[in-house]
C-alpha positions as CSV (number, residue, x, y, z in Angstrom):
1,X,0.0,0.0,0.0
2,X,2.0,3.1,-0.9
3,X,0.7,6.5,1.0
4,X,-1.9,7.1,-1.1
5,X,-3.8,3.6,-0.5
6,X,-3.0,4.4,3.6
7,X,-4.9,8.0,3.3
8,X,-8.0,6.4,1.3
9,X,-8.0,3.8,3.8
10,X,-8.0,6.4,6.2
11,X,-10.6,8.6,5.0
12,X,-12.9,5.3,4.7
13,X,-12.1,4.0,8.4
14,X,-13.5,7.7,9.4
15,X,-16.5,7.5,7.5
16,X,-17.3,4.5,8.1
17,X,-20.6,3.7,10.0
18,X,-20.6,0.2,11.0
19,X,-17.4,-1.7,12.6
20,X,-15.8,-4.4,10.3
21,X,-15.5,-7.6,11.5
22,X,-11.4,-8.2,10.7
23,X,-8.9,-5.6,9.3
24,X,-5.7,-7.1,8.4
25,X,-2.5,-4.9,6.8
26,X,-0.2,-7.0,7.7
27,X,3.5,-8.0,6.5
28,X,4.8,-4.4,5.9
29,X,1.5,-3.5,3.6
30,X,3.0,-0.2,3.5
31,X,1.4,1.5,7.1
32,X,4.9,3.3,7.1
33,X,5.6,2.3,10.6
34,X,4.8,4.0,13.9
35,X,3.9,7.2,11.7
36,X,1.4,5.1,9.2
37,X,0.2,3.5,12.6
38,X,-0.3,6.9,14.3
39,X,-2.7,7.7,11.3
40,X,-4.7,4.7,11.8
41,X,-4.9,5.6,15.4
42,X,-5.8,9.0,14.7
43,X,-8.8,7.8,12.2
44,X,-10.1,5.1,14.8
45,X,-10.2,8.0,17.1
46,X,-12.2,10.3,15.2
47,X,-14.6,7.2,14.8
48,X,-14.3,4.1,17.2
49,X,-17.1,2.5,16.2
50,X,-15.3,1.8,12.8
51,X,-12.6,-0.6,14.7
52,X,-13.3,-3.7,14.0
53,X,-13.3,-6.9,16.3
54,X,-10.3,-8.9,15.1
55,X,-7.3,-6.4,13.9
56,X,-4.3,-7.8,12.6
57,X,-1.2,-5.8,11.8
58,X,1.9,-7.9,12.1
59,X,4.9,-7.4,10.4
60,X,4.6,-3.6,10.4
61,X,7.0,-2.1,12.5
62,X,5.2,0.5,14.4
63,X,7.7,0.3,17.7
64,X,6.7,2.1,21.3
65,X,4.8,5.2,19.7
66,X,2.5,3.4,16.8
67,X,1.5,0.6,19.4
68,X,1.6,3.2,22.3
69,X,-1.1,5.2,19.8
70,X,-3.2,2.2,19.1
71,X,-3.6,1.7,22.8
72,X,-5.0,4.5,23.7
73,X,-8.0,4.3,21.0
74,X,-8.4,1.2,21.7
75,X,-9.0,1.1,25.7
76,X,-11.4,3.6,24.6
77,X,-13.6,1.5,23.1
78,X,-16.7,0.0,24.1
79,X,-16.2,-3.2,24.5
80,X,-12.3,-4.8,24.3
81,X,-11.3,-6.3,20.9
82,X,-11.8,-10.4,20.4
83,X,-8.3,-10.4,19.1
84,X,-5.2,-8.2,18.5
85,X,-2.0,-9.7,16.4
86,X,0.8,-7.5,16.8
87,X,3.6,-10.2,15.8
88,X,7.0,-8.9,14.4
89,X,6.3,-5.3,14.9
90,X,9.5,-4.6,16.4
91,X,8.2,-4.3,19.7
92,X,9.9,-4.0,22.7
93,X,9.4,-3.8,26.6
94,X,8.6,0.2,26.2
95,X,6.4,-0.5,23.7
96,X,4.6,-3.0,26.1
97,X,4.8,-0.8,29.0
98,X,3.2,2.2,27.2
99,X,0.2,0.1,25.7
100,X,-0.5,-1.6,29.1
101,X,-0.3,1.7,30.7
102,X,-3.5,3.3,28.4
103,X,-6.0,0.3,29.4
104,X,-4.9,1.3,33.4
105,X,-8.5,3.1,33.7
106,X,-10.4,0.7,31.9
107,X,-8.7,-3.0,32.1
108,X,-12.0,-4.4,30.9
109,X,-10.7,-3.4,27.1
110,X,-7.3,-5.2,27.2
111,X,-8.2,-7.3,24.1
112,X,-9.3,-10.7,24.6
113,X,-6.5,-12.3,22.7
114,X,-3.1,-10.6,22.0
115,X,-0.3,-11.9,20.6
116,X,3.1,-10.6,20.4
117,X,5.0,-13.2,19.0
118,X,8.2,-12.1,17.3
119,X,8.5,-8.9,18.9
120,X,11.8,-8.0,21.1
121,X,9.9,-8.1,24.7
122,X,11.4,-9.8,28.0
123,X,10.1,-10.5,31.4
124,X,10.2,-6.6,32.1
125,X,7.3,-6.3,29.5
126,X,5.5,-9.5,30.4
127,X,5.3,-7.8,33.8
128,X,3.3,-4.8,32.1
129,X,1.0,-7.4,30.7
């Protein structure tokens, strides 16, 4: 997806006025990182009922501030996600920390299955978790 595709996408994740079931950009589609992954935060923001269920985005690189962004929306939402795949996102114990730390107020909304697999993230992070 080059940055075209990721602003229609976007655009169409903020208009959007029933949730999808599953989203997956996965395997580097072209999010552009934790900057790509703040813009998909930002348009889940302007409209959580557009995020859908089951969200994959493995292989995408979005590090502490993308998955730190995408925490926030989500532990917003009103009710938690059935599954999250994060895998090979060049996550680390920061990165863990920061996403556990936005569902502090509302723990109900820590997705129901989330898997990290691949990611750089040692007992420090697990303890976040």
């Amino acid at each position: 997806m080059e940055r075209r595709g990721l602003q229609l996408l976007v655009t169409a994740l903020a208009e959007r006025r029933t949730p999808l079931e599953t989203l997956v950009l996965e395997h580097n589609c072209g999010i552009g990182g934790s900057k790509g992954m703040m813009v998909i935060a930002d348009a889940f923001q302007h409209n959580p009922d557009a995020i859908p269920s089951n969200l994959c985005l493995s292989g995408n690189r979005m590090g502490p501030r993308g998955l730190g962004s995408l925490g926030r929306v989500l532990a917003q939402r009103k009710f938690p996600l059935e599954e999250l795949r994060l895998e090979n996102n060049c996550l680390c114990d920061e990165s863990v920390k920061e996403f556990a730390d936005a569902f502090r107020e509302r723990p109900a909304n820590v997705p129901k299955r989330l898997n990290l697999d691949g990611n750089r993230i040692e007992e420090e992070g697990l303890l976040h978790l």
